[in-house]
C-alpha positions, 0 to 999 in steps of 0.5 A: 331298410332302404328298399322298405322306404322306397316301397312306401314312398313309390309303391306303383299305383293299384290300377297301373297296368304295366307289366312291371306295375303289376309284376310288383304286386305279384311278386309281393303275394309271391313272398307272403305265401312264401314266408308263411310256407317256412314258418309253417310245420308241416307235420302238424297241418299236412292239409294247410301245407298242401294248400299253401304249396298249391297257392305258391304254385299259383303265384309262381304262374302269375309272376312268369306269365307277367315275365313273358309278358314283357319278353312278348313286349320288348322283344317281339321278334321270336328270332330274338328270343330263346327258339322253341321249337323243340316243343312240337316234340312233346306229348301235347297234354305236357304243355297246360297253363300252369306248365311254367310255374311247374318247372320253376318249382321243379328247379327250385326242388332240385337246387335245394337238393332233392331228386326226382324219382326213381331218376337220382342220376338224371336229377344230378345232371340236371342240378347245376342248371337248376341252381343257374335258373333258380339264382338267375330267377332271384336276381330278376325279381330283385331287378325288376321289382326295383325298377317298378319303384324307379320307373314301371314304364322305362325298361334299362338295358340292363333289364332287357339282358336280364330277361334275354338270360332268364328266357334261354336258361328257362328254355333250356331247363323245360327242354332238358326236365320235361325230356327226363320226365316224358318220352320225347319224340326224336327228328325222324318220329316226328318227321314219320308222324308229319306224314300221317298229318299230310295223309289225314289231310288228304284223306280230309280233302279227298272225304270233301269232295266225295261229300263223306264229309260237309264244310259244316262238320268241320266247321262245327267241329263235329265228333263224328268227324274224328271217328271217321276220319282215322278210319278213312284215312287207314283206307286212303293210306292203303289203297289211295297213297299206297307209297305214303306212311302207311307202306308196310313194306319199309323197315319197322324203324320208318313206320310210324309208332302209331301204326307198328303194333298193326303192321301184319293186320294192316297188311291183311286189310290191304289185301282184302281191300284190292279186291273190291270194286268201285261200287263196294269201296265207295259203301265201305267208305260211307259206313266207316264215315257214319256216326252209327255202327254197321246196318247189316241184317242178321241174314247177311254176315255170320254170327260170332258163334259161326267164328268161334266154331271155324277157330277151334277147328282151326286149332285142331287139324287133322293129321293128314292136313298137318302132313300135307300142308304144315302151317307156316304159322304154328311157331308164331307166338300167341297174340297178346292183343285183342284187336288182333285176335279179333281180326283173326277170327273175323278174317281168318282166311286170309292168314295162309295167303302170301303177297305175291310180288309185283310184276315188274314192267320193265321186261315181261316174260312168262314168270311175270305173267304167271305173277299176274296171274297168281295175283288174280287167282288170290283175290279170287280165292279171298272172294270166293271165302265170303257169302257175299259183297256185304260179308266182305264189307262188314268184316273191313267194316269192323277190322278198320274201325277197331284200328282206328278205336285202338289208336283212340285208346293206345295212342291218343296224344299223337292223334290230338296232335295230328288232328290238331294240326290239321283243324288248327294249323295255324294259332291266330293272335288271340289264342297266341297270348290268351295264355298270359290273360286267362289265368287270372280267371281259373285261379280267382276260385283260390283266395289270393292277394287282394291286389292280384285280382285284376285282369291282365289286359285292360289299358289304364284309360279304359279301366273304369270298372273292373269285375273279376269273373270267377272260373268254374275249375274244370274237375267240378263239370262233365257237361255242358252248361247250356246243351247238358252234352257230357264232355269226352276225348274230342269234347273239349271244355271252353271257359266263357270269358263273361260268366266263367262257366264251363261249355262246349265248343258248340255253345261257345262259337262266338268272340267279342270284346269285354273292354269292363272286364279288361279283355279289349280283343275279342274272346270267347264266350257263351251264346247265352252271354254274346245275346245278352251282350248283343241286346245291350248294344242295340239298345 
């Protein structure tokens, strides 16, 4: 009764922008939704139930990104907060915008007794801290909604511990549940993949100066750039840095799990590509790095049908060669995958012929120049197998770029994350916290409370007007809305932070202030809206 009182009497005002201020009205659209979920049967509107869990979910988000907030205000030091690190282990689609409010409605279900499935024994280990989060969780919002009454902009110390609590619980809780739900990377399978990161930049620097690849690619994030530069690197890592990541003569347990299901075509590959020259490798290089498909005439490689034939006479030798030379190969198991079958039939030579060891430098004598020789005499029987230098070409041409394909289709999180961190090594302020201050936007399409409408950044003295912008949702938009260019694995779909339609990264280059809508940094928007913007200033 008292706190209905002080709610009427010191209710905090609706263009406050504090956190606490806002935190209020958040939690106040929390509780709404939440009362109407228990009073609704859900067995008879199964549809309006699905709503009302999706619109808690959103509320939920809202009233942890103004706790983070806070937590980035009051303790803006990362060494005084609960360390996550632990994240750059994860798959990188886990972490999205709504991955908090996910988590505490993943706590909440286990508090109140249900589990996760086909993990009942997982889901008892994990319940008792659920039920720590959950308790701890009710107990801030009670603190700090009364201390928005009291005083939106004092925070006590009591205030500060409590949220020093729930950051470590909370971190503590994402790095348990989403290790039960996902795979998660051990120190050393991320330390293996580091290492692909350091060749694929390498290969990036290498690419530049033999101008394979233009600053203005990278700038504009060209998509060709992330088809070629796997390929690339599959040549640096073979060849360039033959001691880097991709070295298949280590143990299978310090390969990277990129690169185990290849090891024994990649193997091949090395080979094949020692026996090429100056000239050969830099024309393999530059296809590898074109956006288009190999440009050899007919004339020059053989068809698909001459390969079908070599196969079946391969499956069926004769029986003198069977008694003079049995193929060490005939109890290996089929090959289940297709890019390994393909490789065998586009380079099929190559299978009988063994690594011959490295010579030692240390002592020469006759074994070792036998092994130099014997080295020698196998490339020149790889040689000797194609009709020419462009067979060759063509044939690394299709079994590198199936490499690289199947890594797009098999792996794709590790190649974000190893692509990511080479074009975006460093987050820069404004992607740091645009987090917290754009999910206003993409949930303003949902019917919300009426005082959680605003947006997240504006100052009191700079609010005048304030507009909210409603965000195209993404599952409504497979182009772009300026160039028509359909989005796909390296087109990523950006939000114009003015007009909230959906572009590409090309058509969204441009970042300015929009003090009328509450963002005073700079964020992005479209290039139709920056002229727009531009003209109005000028004039």
């Amino acid at each position: 009764m008292m706190l209905n009182f002080r709610k009427l009497l010191c209710r905090p005002q609706v263009d406050d922008w504090s956190p606490l201020a806002k935190f209020f009205f958040a939690d106040e659209a929390l509780n709404t939704v939440a009362a109407e979920l228990d009073a609704f049967d859900n067995r008879r509107h199964p549809e309006r139930c699905q709503q009302l869990v999706a619109k808690l979910r959103s509320c939920q988000d809202r009233v942890l990104q103004i706790i983070e907030e806070m937590l980035s205000y009051l303790f803006p030091d990362p060494r005084d907060r609960a360390p996550r690190d632990y994240r750059v282990k994860f798959p990188d689609d886990v972490l999205h915008d709504s991955f908090s409010g996910q988590l505490w409605f993943a706590a909440e279900c286990l508090a109140a007794g249900s589990n996760i499935v086909d993990r009942d024994f997982e889901s008892d280990a994990l319940r008792p801290l659920a039920k720590s989060l959950s308790r701890h969780v009710d107990e801030l919002r009670d603190m700090l909604k009364l201390q928005s009454l009291k005083n939106p902009s004092v925070y006590p110390e009591k205030v500060k511990n409590a949220l020093l609590v729930f950051d470590h619980l909370f971190a503590e809780f994402e790095l348990n549940y989403v290790s039960t739900m996902v795979p998660v990377k051990t120190a050393r399978e991320y330390e293996l993949q580091l290492e692909m990161v350091v060749l694929f930049s390498e290969t990036l620097i290498r690419a530049k100066k033999k101008g394979l690849i233009t600053e203005e690619q990278i700038e504009t994030c060209d998509p060709t750039i992330m088809f070629s530069l796997p390929r690339l690197a599959i040549v640096c890592g073979l060849v360039i840095y033959p001691d880097g990541p991709l070295n298949m003569d280590r143990p299978q347990e310090n390969i990277c799990e990129m690169l185990r299901p290849f090891r024994r075509l990649l193997e091949k590959i090395k080979l094949l590509l020692l026996t090429l020259d100056d000239n050969e490798m830099s024309t393999l290089e530059s296809k590898l790095s074109s956006s288009l498909e190999s440009d050899f005439g007919p004339e020059e490689v053989s068809l698909f049908s001459d390969f079908c034939l070599r196969r079946k006479a391969a499956e069926q030798p004769t029986p003198e060669a069977s008694i003079l030379s049995p193929s060490p190969v005939a109890t290996v198991p089929p090959k289940p995958s297709v890019l390994q079958d393909c490789v065998e039939n586009v380079c099929p030579e190559i299978g009988a012929i063994e690594r011959p060891e490295e010579p030692s430098y240390a002592r020469i004598d006759d074994s070792d120049v036998s092994t130099g020789g014997q080295f020698v005499r196998s490339q020149t029987a790889l040689r000797v197998r194609y009709r020419s230098s462009s067979d060759l070409i063509h044939r690394l041409f299709v079994c590198i770029a199936g490499i690289a394909d199947q890594w797009q289709s098999t792996y794709p999180s590790d190649l974000r994350v190893v692509l990511k961190t080479i074009f975006h090594p460093v987050m820069d302020d404004e992607d740091s916290t645009g987090k917290i201050f754009e999910e206003a936007g993409q949930v303003a399409s949902r019917p919300g409370h009426p005082e959680e409408t605003g947006i997240d950044t504006a100052e009191p003295s700079d609010l005048q007007h304030v507009h909210v912008v409603s965000w195209v949702p993404d599952e409504e938009c497979d182009s772009c809305s300026l160039c028509q260019v359909r989005f796909s694995f390296v087109r990523r779909r950006h939000h114009c932070r003015c007009c909230g339609n959906i572009f590409c990264g090309r058509c969204t280059t441009n970042f300015v202030p929009l003090p009328s809508l509450g963002y005073a940094k700079p964020v992005r928007v479209c290039d139709q809206c920056f002229e727009f913007l531009s003209a109005d200033t000028v004039n």
